[in-house]
C-alpha positions in Angstrom: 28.5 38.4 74.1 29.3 39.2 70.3 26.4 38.3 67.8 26.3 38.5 64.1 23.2 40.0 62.6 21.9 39.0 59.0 20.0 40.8 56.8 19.3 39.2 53.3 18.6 40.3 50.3 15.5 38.3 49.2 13.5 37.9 52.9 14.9 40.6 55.8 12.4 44.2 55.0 15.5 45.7 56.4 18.1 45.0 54.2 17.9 48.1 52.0 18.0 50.0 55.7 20.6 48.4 57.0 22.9 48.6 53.3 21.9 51.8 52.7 23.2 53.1 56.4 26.1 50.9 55.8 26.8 52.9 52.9 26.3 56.2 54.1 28.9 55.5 57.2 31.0 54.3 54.7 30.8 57.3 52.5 31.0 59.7 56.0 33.9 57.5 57.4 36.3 57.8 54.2 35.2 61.9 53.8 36.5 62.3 57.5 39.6 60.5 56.9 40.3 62.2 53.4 39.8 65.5 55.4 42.7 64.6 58.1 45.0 63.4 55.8 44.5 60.0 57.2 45.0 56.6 55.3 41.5 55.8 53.4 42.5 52.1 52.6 39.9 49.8 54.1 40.2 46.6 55.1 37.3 43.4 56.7 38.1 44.7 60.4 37.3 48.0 59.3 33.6 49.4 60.7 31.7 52.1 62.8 30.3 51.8 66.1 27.1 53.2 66.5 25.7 53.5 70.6 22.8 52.6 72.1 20.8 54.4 75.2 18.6 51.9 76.0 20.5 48.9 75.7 24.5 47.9 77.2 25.2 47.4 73.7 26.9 48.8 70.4 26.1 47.9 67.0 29.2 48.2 64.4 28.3 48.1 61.0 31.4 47.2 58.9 32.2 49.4 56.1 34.1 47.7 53.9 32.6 46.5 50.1 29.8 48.6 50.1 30.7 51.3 47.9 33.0 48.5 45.9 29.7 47.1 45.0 28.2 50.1 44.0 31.2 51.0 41.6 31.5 47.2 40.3 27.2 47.0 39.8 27.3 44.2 42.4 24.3 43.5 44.5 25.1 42.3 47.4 23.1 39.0 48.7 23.4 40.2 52.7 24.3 42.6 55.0 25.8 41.9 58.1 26.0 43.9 61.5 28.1 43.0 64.6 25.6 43.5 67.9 27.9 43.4 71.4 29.0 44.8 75.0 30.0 48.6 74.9 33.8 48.2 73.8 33.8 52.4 73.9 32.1 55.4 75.0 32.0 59.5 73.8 34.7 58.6 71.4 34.1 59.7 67.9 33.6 62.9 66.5 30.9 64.7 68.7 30.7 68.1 67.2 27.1 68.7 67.0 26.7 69.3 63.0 28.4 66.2 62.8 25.9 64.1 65.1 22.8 65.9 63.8 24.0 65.1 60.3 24.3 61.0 61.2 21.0 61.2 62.9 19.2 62.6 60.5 20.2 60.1 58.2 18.8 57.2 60.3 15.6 59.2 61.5 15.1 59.4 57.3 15.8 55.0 57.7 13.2 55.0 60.3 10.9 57.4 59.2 10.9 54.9 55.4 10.9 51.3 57.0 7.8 53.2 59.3 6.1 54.6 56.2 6.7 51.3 54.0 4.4 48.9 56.0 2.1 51.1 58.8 -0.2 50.9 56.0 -1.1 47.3 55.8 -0.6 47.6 59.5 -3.7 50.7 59.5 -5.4 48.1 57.2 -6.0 45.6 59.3 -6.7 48.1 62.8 -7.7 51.7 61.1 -7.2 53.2 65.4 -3.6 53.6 65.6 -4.1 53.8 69.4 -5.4 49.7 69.3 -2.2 48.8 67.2 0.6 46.4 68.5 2.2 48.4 71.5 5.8 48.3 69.7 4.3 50.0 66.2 1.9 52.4 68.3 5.7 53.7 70.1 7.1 53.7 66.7 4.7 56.1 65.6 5.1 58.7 68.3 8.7 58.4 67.2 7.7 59.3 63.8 5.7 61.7 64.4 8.0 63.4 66.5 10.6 63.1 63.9 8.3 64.8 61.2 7.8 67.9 64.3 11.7 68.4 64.3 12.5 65.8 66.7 10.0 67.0 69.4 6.9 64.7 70.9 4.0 65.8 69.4 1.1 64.6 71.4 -1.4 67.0 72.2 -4.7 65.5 73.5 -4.5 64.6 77.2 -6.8 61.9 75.7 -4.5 59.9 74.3 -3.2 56.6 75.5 0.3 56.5 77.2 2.8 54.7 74.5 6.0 52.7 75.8 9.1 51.2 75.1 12.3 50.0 76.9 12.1 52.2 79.7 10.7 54.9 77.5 6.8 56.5 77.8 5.2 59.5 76.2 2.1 60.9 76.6 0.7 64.4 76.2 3.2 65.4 79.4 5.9 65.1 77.0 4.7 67.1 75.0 7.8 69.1 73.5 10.2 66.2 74.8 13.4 65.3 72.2 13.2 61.8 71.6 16.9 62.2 71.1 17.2 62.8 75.3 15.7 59.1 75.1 16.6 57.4 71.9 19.5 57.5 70.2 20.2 56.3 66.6 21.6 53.1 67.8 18.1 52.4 70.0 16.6 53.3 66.1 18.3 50.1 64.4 17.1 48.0 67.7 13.5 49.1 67.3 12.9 48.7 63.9 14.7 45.1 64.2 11.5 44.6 66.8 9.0 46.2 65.0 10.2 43.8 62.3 9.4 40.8 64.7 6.4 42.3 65.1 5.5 42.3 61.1 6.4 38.4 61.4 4.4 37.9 63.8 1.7 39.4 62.4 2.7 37.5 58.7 3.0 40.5 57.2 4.5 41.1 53.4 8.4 41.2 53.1 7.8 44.4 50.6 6.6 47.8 51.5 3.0 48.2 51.3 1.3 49.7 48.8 -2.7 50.6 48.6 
């Protein structure tokens, strides 16, 4: 089942995520095809498919308009995504310069949209191990991305943190959250840590002390 996924402008914390991944794809998609001599024109069907490990699902962000904004000093009111069954798998480009270099871009995502509001959430519950159990995952995963990738928990101490199918403690310690998470399973988690902030009434703007 095919769903559209809206992020707007003046109420979603993630549209500047989402456009700004949007745009990068964009930018990476037309590179590739200038680089094989391939057709660059765009048109509305045209998009990337991004995969998911913990979820039978692919998320295509369409890459049309993005950049056409940018030139033209447009700002869009919305970005949209297309969430759905797995239509393809290992297709792509997989060479692994290539992969690192669109996963890093979407660990930098997370690692912001994490950054912009764990402060009001520390401000509210200063233990970060008593913090909602989707934020308290989220930041092993940020952690780990600020230690190169690897889980970073130390203390045998320290409570077990969970997600989908997904739990680290100080046994992983070392562990690639890559082997678990891929930059699909990113986009899915932060749209839940953002139900989270809802819940929780928290400001639509990053936080700031």
């Amino acid at each position: 089942m095919e769903r559209l996924v809206i992020f707007y402008r003046d109420s979603s914390r993630l549209f500047l995520t989402v456009e700004r991944l949007s745009l990068f794809l964009q930018t990476l998609y037309l590179s590739w095809k200038l680089l094989l001599g391939q057709n660059t024109k765009f048109d509305v069907d045209s998009n990337v498919t991004v995969d998911c490990r913990r979820f039978d699902k692919q998320i295509l962000f369409f890459i049309h308009g993005d950049l056409e904004n940018i030139i033209q000093d447009i700002e869009p009111r919305e970005v949209v995504v297309q969430v759905g069954g797995v239509m393809r798998k290992d297709g792509g480009v997989t060479t692994d310069r290539f992969v690192r270099l669109i996963r890093n871009a979407f660990e930098i995502e997370f690692s912001l949209f994490f950054d912009g509001y764990s402060g009001w959430i520390k401000a509210s519950e200063s233990n970060c191990h008593n913090w909602l159990p989707i934020w308290n995952f989220a930041r092993v995963v940020r952690n780990a991305i600020s230690h190169g990738g690897a889980v970073n928990i130390n203390s045998p101490g320290a409570p077990r943190v969970a997600w989908r199918g997904v739990e680290y403690d100080h046994t992983k310690l070392g562990r690639r959250v890559e082997e678990d998470i891929s930059i699909g399973d990113l986009v899915f988690l932060m749209m839940e840590m953002d139900a989270e902030l809802d819940s929780l009434e928290a400001p639509h703007h990053p936080y700031v002390t």
